[in-house]
N, CA, C and O of each residue as an XYZ file, in Angstrom:
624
protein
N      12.270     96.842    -53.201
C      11.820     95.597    -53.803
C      11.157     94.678    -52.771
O      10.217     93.890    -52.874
N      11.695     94.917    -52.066
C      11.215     93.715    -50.429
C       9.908     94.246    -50.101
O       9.111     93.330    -49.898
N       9.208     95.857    -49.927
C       8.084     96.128    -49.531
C       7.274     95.792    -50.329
O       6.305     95.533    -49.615
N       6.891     95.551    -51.665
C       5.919     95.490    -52.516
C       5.722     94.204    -52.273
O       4.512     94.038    -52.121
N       6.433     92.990    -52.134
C       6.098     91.852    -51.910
C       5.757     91.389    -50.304
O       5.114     90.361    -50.091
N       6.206     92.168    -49.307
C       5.456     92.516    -47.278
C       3.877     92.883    -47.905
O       2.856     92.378    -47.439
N       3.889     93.706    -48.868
C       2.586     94.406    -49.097
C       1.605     93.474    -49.780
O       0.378     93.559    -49.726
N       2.454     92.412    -50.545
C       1.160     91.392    -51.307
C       0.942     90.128    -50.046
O      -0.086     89.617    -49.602
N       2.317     89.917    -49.738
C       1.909     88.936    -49.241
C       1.060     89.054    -47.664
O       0.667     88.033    -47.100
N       0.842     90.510    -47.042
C      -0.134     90.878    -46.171
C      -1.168     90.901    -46.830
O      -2.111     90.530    -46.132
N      -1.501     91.193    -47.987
C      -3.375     91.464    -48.464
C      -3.706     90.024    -48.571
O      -4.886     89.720    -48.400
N      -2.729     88.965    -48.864
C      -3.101     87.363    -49.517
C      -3.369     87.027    -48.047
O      -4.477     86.575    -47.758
N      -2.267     87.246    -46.912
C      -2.210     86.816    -45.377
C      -4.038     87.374    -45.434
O      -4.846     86.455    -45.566
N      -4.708     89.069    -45.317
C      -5.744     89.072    -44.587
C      -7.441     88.340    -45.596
O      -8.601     88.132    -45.241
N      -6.623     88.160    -47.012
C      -8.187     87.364    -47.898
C      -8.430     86.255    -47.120
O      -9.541     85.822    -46.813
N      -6.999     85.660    -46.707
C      -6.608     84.244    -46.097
C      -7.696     84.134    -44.891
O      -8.629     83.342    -45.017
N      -7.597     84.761    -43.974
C      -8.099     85.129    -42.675
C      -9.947     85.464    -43.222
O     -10.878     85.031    -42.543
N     -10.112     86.044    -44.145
C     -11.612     86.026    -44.129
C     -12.006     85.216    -44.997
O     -13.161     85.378    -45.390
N     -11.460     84.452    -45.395
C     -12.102     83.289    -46.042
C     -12.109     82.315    -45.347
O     -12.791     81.431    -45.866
N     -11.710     82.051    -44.477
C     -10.860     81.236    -43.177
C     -12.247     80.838    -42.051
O     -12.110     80.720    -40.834
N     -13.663     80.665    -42.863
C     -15.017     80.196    -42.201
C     -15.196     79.012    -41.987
O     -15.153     78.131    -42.846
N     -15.553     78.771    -40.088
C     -15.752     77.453    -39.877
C     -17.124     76.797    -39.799
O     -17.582     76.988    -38.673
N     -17.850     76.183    -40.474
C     -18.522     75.746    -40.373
C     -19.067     74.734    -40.145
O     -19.424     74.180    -41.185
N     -19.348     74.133    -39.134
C     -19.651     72.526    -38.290
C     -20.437     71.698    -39.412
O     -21.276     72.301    -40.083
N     -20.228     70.506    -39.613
C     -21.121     69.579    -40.337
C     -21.369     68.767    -39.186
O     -20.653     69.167    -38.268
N     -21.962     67.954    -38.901
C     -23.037     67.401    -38.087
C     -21.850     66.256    -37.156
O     -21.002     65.426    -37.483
N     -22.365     66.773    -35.948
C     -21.581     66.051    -34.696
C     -22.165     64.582    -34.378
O     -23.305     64.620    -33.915
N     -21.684     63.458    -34.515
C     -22.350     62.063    -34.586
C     -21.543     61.488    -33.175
O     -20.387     61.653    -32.786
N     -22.774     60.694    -32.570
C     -22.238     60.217    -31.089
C     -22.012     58.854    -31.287
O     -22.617     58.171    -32.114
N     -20.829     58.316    -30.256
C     -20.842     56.614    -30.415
C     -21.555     56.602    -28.986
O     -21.710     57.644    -28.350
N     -21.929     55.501    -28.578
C     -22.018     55.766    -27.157
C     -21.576     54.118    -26.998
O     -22.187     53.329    -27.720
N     -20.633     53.631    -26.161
C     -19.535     52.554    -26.110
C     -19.857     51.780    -24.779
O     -19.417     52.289    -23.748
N     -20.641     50.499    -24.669
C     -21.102     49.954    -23.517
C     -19.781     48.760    -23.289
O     -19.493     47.838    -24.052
N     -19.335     49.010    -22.406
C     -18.116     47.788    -22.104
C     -18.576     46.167    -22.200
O     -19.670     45.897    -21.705
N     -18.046     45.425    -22.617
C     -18.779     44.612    -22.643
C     -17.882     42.879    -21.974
O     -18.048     41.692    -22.254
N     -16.803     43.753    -20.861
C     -15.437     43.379    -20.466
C     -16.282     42.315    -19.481
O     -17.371     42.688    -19.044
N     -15.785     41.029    -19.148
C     -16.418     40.361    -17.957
C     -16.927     41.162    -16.742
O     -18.058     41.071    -16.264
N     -16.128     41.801    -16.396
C     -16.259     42.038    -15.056
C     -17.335     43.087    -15.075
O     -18.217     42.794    -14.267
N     -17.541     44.084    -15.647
C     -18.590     44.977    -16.268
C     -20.323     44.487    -16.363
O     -21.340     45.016    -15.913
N     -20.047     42.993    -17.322
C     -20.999     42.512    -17.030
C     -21.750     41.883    -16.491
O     -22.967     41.835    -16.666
N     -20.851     41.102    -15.480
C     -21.141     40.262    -14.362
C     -21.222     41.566    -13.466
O     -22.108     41.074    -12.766
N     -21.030     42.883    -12.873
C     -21.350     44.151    -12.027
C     -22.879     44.337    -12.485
O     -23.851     44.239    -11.736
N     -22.907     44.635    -13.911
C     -24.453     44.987    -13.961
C     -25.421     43.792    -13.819
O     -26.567     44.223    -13.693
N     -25.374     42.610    -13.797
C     -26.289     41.479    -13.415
C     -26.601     40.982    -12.292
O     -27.597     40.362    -11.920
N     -25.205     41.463    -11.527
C     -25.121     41.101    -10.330
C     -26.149     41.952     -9.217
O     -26.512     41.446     -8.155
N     -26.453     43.015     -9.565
C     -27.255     44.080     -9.094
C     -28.287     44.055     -9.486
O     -29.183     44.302     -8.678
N     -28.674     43.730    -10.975
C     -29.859     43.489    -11.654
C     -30.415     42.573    -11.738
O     -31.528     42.611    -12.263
N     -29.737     41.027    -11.127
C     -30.632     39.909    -11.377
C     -29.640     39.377    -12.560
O     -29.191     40.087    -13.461
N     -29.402     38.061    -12.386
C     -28.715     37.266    -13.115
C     -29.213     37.184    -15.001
O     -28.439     36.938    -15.926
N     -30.603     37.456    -15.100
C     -30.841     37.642    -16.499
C     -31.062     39.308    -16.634
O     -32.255     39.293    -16.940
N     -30.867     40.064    -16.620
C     -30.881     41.181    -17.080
C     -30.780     41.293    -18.425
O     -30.157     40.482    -19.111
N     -31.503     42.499    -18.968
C     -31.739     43.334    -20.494
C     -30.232     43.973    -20.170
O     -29.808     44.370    -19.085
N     -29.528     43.940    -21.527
C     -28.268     44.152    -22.033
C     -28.289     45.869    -22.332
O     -29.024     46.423    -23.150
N     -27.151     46.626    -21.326
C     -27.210     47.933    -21.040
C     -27.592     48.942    -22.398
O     -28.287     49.958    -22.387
N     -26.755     48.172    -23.787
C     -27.037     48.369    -24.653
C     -28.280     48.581    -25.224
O     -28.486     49.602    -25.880
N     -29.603     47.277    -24.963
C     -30.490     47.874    -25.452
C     -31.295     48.654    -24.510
O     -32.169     49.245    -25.145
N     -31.357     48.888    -23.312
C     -31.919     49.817    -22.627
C     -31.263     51.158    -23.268
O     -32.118     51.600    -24.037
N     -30.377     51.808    -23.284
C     -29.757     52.539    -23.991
C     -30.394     53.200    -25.197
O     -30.622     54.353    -25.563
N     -30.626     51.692    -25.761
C     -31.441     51.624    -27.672
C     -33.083     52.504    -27.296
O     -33.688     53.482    -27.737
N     -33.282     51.478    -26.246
C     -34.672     51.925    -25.992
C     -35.339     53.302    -25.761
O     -36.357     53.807    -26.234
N     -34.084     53.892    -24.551
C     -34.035     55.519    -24.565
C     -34.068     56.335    -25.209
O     -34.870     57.260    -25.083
N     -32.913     56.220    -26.403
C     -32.735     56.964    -27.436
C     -34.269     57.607    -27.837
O     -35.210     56.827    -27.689
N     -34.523     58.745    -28.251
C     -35.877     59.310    -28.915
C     -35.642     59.055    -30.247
O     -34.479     59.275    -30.583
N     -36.250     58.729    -30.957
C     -35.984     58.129    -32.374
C     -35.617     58.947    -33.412
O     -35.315     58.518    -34.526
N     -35.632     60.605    -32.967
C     -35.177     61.389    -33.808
C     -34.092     61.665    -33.346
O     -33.828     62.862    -33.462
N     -32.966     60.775    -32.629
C     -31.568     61.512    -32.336
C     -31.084     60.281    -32.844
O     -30.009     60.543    -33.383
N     -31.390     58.785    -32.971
C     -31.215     57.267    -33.406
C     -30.220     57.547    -34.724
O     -29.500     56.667    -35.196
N     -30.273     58.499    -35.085
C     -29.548     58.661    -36.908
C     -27.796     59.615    -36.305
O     -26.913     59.740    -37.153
N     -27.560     60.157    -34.881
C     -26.923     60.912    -35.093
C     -26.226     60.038    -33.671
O     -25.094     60.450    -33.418
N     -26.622     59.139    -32.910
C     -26.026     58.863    -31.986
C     -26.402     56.922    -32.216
O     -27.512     56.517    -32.559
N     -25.277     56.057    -31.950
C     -24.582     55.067    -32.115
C     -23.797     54.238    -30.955
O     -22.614     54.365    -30.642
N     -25.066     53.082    -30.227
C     -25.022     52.625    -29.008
C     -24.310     51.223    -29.632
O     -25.068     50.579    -30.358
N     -23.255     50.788    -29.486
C     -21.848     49.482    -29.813
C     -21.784     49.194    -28.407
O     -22.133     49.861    -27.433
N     -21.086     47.671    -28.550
C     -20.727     47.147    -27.492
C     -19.002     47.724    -28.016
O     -18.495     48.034    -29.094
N     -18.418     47.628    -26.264
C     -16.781     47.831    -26.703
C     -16.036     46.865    -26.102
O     -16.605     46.135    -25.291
N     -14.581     46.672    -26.393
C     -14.316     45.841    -25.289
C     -13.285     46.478    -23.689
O     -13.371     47.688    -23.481
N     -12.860     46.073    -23.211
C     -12.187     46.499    -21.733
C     -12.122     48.417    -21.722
O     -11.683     49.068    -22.671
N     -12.510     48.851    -20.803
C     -12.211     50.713    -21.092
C     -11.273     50.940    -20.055
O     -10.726     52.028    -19.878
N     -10.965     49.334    -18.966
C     -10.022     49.978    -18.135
C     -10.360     50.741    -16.827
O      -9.467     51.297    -16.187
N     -11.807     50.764    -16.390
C     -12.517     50.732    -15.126
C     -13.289     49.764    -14.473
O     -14.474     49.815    -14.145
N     -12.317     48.720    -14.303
C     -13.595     47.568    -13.844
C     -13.851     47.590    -12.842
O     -14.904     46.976    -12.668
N     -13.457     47.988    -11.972
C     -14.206     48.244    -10.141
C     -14.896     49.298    -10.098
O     -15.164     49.752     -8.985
N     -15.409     50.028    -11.382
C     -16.074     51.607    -11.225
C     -17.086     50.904    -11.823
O     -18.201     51.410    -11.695
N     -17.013     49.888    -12.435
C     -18.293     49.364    -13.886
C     -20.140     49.308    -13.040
O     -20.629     49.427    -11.916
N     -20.540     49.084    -14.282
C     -20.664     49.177    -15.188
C     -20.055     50.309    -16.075
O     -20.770     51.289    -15.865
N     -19.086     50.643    -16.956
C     -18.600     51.264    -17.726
C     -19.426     51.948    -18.834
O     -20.580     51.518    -18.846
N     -19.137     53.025    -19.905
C     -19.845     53.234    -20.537
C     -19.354     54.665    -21.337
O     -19.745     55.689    -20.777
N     -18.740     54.812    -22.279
C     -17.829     55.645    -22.982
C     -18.616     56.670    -23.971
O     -19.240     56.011    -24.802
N     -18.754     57.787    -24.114
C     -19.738     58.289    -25.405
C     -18.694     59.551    -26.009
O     -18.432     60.521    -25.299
N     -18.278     59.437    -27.065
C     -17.219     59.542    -27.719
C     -18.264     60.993    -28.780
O     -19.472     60.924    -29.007
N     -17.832     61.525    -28.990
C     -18.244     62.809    -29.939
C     -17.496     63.035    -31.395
O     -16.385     63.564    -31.373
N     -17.976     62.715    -32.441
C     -16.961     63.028    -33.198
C     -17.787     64.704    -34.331
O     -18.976     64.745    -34.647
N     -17.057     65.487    -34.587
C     -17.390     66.946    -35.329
C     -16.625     67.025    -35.993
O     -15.449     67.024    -35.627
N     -17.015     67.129    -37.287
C     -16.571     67.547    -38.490
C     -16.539     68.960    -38.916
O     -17.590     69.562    -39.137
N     -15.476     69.471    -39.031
C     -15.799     71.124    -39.400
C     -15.384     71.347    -40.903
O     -14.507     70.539    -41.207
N     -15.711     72.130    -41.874
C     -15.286     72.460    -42.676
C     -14.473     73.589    -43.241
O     -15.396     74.298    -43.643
N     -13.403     74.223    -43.538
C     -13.241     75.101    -43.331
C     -12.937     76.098    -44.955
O     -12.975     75.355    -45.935
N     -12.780     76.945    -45.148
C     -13.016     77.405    -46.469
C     -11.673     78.459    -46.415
O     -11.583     79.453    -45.694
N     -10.679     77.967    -47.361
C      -9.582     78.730    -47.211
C      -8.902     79.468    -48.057
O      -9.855     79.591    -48.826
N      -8.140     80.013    -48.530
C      -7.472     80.706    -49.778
C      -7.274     79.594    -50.939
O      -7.456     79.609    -52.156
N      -6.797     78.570    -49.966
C      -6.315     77.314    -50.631
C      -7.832     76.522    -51.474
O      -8.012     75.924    -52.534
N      -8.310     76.753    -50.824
C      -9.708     75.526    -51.078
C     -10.277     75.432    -49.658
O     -10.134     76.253    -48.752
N     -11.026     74.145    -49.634
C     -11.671     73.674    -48.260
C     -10.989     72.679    -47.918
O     -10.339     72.136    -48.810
N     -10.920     72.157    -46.613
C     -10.872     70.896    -45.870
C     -11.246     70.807    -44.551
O     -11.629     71.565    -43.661
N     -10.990     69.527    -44.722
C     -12.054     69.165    -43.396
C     -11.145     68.819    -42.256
O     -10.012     68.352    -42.366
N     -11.771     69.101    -41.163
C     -11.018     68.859    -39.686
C     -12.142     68.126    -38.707
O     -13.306     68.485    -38.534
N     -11.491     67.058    -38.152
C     -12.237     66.507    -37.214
C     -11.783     66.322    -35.712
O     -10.765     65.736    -35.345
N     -12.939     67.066    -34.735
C     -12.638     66.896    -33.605
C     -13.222     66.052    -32.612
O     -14.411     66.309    -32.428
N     -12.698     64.999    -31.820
C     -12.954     64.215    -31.198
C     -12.689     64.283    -29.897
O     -11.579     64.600    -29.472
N     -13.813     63.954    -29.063
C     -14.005     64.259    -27.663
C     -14.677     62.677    -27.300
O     -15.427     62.047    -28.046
N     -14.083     62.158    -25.674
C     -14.362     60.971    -25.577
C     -14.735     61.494    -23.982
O     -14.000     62.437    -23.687
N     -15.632     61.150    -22.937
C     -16.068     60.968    -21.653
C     -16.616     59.651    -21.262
O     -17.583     59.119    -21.806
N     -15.968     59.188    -20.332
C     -16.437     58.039    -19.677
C     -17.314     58.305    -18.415
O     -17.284     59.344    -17.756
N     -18.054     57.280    -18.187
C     -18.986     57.225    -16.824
C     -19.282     55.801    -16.361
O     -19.671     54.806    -16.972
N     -18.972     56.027    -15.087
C     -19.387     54.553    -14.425
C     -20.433     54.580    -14.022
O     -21.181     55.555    -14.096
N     -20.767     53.209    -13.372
C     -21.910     52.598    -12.596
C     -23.106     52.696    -12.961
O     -24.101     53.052    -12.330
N     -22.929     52.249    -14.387
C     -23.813     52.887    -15.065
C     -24.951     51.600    -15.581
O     -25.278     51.269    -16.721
N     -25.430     50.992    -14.079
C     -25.990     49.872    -13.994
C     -27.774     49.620    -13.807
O     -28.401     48.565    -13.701
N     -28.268     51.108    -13.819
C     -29.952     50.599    -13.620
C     -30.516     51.491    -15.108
O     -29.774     52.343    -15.598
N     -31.467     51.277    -15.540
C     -32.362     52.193    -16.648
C     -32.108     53.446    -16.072
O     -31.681     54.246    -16.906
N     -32.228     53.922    -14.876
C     -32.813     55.478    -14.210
C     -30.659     55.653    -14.640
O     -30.292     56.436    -15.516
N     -30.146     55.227    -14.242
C     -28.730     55.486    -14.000
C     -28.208     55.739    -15.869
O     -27.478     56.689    -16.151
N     -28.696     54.783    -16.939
C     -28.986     55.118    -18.267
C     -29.261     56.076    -18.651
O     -28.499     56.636    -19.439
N     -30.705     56.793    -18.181
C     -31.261     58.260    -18.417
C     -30.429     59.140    -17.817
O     -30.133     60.110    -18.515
N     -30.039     59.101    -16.905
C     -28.932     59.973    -16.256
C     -27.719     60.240    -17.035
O     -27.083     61.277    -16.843
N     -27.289     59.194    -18.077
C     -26.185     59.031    -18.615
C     -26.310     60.250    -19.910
O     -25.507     61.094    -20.310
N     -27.699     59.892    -20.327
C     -28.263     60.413    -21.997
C     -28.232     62.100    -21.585
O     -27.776     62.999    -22.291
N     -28.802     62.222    -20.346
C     -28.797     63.709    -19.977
C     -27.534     64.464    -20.154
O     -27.269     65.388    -20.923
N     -26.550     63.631    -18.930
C     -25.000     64.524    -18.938
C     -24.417     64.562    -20.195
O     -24.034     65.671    -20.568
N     -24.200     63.285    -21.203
C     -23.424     62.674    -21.669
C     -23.676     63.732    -23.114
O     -22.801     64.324    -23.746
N     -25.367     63.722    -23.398
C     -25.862     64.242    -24.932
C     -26.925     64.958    -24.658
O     -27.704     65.016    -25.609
N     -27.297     65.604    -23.586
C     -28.402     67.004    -23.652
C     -29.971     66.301    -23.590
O     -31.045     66.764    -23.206
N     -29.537     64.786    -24.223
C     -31.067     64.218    -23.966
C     -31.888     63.865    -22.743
O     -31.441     63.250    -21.775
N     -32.990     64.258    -22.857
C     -33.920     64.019    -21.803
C     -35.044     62.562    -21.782
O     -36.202     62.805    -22.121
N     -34.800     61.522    -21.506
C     -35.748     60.402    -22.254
C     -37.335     61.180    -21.201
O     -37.274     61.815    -20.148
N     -38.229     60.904    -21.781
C     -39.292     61.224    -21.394
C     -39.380     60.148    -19.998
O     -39.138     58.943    -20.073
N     -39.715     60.754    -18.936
C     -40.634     59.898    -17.727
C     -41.182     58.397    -17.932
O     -40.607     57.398    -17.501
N     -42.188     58.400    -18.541
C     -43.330     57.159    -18.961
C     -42.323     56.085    -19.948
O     -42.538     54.874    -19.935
N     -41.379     56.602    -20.664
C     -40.677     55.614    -21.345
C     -39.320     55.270    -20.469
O     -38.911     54.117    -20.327
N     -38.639     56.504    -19.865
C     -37.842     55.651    -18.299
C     -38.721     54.897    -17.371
O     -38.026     54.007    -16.882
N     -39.672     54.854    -17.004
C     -40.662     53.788    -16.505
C     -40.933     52.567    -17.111
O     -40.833     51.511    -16.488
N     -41.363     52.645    -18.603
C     -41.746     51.375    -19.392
C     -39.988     50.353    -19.714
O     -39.974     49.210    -20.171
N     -39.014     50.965    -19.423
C     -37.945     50.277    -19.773
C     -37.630     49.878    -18.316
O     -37.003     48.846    -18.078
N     -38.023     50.614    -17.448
C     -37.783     49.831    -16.099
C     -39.130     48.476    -15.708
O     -39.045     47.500    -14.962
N     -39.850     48.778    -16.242
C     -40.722     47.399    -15.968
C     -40.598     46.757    -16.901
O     -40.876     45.569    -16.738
N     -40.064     47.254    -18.517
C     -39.317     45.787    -19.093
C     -38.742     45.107    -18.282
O     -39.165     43.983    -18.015
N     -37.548     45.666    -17.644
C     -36.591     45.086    -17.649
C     -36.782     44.097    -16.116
O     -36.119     43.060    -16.110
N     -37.577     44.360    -14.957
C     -38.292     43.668    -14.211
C     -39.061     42.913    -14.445
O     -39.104     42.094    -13.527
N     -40.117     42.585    -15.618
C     -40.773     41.678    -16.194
C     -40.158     40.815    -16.736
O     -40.573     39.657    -16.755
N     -38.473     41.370    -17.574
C     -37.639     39.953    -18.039
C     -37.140     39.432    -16.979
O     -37.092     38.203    -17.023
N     -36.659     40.021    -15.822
C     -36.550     39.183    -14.887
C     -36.913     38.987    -14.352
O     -36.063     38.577    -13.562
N     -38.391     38.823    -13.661
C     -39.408     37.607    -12.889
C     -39.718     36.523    -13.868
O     -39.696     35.347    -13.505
N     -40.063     36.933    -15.325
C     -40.071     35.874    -16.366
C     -38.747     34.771    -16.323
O     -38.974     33.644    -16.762
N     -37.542     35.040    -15.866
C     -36.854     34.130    -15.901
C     -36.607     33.263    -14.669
O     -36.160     32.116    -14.678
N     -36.926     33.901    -13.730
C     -37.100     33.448    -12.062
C     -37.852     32.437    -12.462
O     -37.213     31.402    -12.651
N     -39.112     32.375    -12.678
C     -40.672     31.487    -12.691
C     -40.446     30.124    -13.177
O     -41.387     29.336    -13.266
């Protein structure tokens, strides 16, 4: 009596197992600019007392076809303020999975921090490690002479 039911409940165990497909739904980035005193008085202090806000240099980088899947917020304290400028980019993936039972969903979350993350060129550096992105040359250039033009404009 005991084997016939080892025997069902192994064929249900291996349907289980091949129905058991993971399939990723779309990985969405935060990317988390500290926005703690000391953080921001580090990046001004280096940059000139009016400096463009890390955030929108950040904005600016972004290529406009990744703008829908990655998500530049201010945050508050991350808890590195002598490493700062701070700067957190958090991963979140949704998987779906398809089971004997039905489907559900599982989400995995991955968070990396990076400091000193205080000039445009040091920004692009960030987009590279952080999300595979490459900002083009001529637009890491045009956000670095923004951001030198807002500040001689405020010097004058």
């Amino acid at each position: 009596m005991l084997y016939p039911i080892l025997i069902i409940l192994l064929a249900l165990f291996q349907i289980s197992l091949s129905l058991n497909v993971k399939a990723p739904v779309k990985t969405k980035y935060s990317i988390n600019v500290c926005q703690n005193k000391n953080c921001v008085k580090q990046h001004c202090s280096k940059n000139g007392s009016a400096t463009r806000p890390l955030q929108d240099i950040l904005n600016d980088l972004l290529p406009p076809e990744k703008r829908d899947e990655v998500e530049v917020s201010s945050s508050g304290c991350i808890s590195q303020c002598g490493k700062g400028p701070n700067v957190e980019i958090v991963s979140k993936t949704i998987q779906q999975e398809k089971t004997l039972f039905g489907n559900r969903e599982k989400t995995i979350e991955n968070a990396r921090l990076f400091n000193g993350i205080d000039s445009t060129d040091m920004a692009s550096k960030l987009l590279e490690a952080g999300l595979g992105i490459t900002p083009p040359m001529m637009l890491v250039a045009a956000c670095s002479v923004l951001s030198s033009a807002e500040k001689s404009e405020i010097l004058i």
